[in-house]
N, C-alpha and C positions, 0 to 999 in steps of 0.2 A: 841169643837168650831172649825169652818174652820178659819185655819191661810190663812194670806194674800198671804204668799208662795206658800199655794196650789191654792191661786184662781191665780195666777199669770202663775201658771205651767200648769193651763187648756188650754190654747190655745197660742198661739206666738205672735196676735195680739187681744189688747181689743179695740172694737172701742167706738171712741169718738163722745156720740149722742147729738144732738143739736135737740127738738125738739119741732119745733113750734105751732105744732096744735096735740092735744091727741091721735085724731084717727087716726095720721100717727103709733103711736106708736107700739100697737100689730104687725102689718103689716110688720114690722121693725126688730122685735123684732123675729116673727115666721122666717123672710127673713135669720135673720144671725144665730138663733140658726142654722136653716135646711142645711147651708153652713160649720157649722161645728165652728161657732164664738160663745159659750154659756156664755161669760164674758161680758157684757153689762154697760158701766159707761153713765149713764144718766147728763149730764151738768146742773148744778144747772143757767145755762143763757137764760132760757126764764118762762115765768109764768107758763107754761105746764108741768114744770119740774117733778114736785113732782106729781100729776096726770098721769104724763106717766110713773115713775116710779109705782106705784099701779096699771099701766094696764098692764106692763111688766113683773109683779112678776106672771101673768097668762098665763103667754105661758110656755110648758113645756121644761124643761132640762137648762130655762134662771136662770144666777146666775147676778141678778139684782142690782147695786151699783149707789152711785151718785158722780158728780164729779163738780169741782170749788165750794166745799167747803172751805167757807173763815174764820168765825169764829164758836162761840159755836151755834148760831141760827140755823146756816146753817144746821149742825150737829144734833141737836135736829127737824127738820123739816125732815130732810133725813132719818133720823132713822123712824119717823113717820111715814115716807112714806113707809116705808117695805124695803127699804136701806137691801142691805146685807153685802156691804164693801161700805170706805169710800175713796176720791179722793180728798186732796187740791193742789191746787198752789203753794205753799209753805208751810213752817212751823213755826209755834208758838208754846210758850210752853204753852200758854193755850189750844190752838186748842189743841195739842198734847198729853195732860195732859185728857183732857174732852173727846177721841175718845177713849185713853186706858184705862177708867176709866168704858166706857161705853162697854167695853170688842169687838168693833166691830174694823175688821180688816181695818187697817187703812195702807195708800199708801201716804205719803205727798210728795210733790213738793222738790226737793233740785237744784241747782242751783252753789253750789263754798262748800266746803271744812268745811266752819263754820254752813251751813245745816249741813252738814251730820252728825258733830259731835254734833249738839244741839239734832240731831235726835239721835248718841247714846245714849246722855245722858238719855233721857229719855227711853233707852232700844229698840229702834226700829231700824232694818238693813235691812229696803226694801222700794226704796224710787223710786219716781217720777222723773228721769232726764228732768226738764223743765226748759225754752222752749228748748230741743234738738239740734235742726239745730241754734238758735238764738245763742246759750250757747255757741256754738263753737265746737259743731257734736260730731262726735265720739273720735276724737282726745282728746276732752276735754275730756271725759267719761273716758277715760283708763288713762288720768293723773292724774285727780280724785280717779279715783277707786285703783288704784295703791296702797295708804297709809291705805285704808280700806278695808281692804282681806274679812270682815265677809259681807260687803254690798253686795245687789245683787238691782236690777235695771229696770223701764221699763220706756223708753225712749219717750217723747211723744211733738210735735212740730215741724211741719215739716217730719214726717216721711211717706215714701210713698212706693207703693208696689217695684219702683225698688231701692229703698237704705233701705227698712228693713233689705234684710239678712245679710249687712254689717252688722248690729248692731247686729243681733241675732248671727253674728257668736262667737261675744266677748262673753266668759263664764259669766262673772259678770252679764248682760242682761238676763232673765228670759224672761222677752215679752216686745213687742212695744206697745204704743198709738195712734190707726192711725183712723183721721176721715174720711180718702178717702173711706172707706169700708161701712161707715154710709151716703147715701149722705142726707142733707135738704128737706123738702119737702114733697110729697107724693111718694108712695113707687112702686117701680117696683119690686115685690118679687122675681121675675124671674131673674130679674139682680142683687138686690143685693147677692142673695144666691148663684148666681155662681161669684161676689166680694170675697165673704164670702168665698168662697172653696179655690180661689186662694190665700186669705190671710192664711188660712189656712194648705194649704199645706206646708207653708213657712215650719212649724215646722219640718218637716219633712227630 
C-alpha cells in the first residue's frame, strides 16, 4: 500500500483544487500533472467534488486525493469516489480511527501540540500544518515540531510561490499546500503547466 510519506515525497507542492464546474477538471488535472505537480487534493467544497475527483483518476501519472474531509461521510464518499489519500481540517479520533481502519493514507489538519499528540496516539506522524500563515507561519511550525522529532509536515494556508521555500527549507516539512498553482475556474493549460513547473522546481 502507498504510505502518505510517499505521496508526500512526490512533489514539494500538492495543490489545493477547488472545483466548480467537472469539465474544468481533466483540463486541470492534465495542466499540473504535465508541469511536473502528479499529487492532486481535490476540496470536498463545492458539489463537483467527487465527480471531479472520478474524472481526475483519468488522466495519466495523477495520484488523485480529496481534501476538507470533516467526518466519516465525507470519508466514505471520497473513498467512493476513487480517493487515493485522504485530507482533513483537523482531527478527530473517529475521523482518525475510520480513515486507518479503511487502510487509506490519511494527512489530518493539526494546529497546537494536542493535534499532534491525539494524532500520535492513534499512530499517525504526518500531518497537515493548518491554517499555516493564520497558525502563526513557520515560527510556529519549528516550536511545534521541536517536541515531535518523529513528525513530518505539509503546510497548507496561505502558502505562496514566494515564501514556500522558506518552509521547504525546514527538514520536518516534506511538501507545501498551495492553491495559487490550482487557479478557479476554467483552465489555461498553458499557464497552469508552466505554474506547475515553477512550483515544482521548488524541490529541487
Amino acid at each position: 500500500m502507498t504510505q502518505i510519506a510517499d505521496i508526500m515525497q512526490t512533489a514539494p507542492v500538492i495543490p489545493v483544487i477547488v472545483v466548480d464546474e467537472v469539465e474544468h477538471a481533466v483540463p486541470l488535472a492534465r495542466a499540473l500533472v504535465a508541469g511536473g505537480l502528479r499529487v492532486l487534493e481535490v476540496t470536498l467544497r463545492t458539489p463537483a467534488a467527487l465527480d471531479a475527483i472520478k474524472a481526475m483518476k483519468q488522466v495519466e501519472g495523477a495520484i488523485v486525493g480529496a481534501g476538507t474531509v470533516a467526518n466519516q461521510q465525507d470519508l466514505t464518499n471520497a473513498i467512493d469516489a476513487g480517493s487515493e489519500f485522504i485530507v482533513s481540517p483537523g482531527l478527530t479520533e473517529t475521523l482518525g480511527k475510520a480513515a486507518i481502519s479503511e487502510g487509506i493514507p490519511f494527512l489530518p489538519g493539526i494546529a497546537n501540540a494536542g493535534d499532534i499528540m491525539r494524532g500520535l496516539d492513534l499512530g499517525l506522524t504526518h500531518f497537515k500544518f493548518f491554517p499555516a500563515m493564520a497558525a502563526g507561519g513557520l515560527p510556529a511550525l519549528k516550536a511545534l515540531a521541536a517536541p515531535f522529532g518523529q513528525c513530518r509536515f505539509c503546510p497548507t494556508g496561505g502558502i505562496t510561490l514566494e515564501n514556500a521555500p522558506d518552509w521547504l527549507a525546514f527538514d520536518p516539512v516534506l511538501c507545501v499546500g498551495g492553491s495559487w498553482v490550482a487557479p478557479r475556474g476554467a483552465v489555461d493549460e498553458a499557464e497552469v503547466e508552466k505554474i506547475a513547473r515553477e512550483a515544482a522546481a521548488l524541490g529541487s
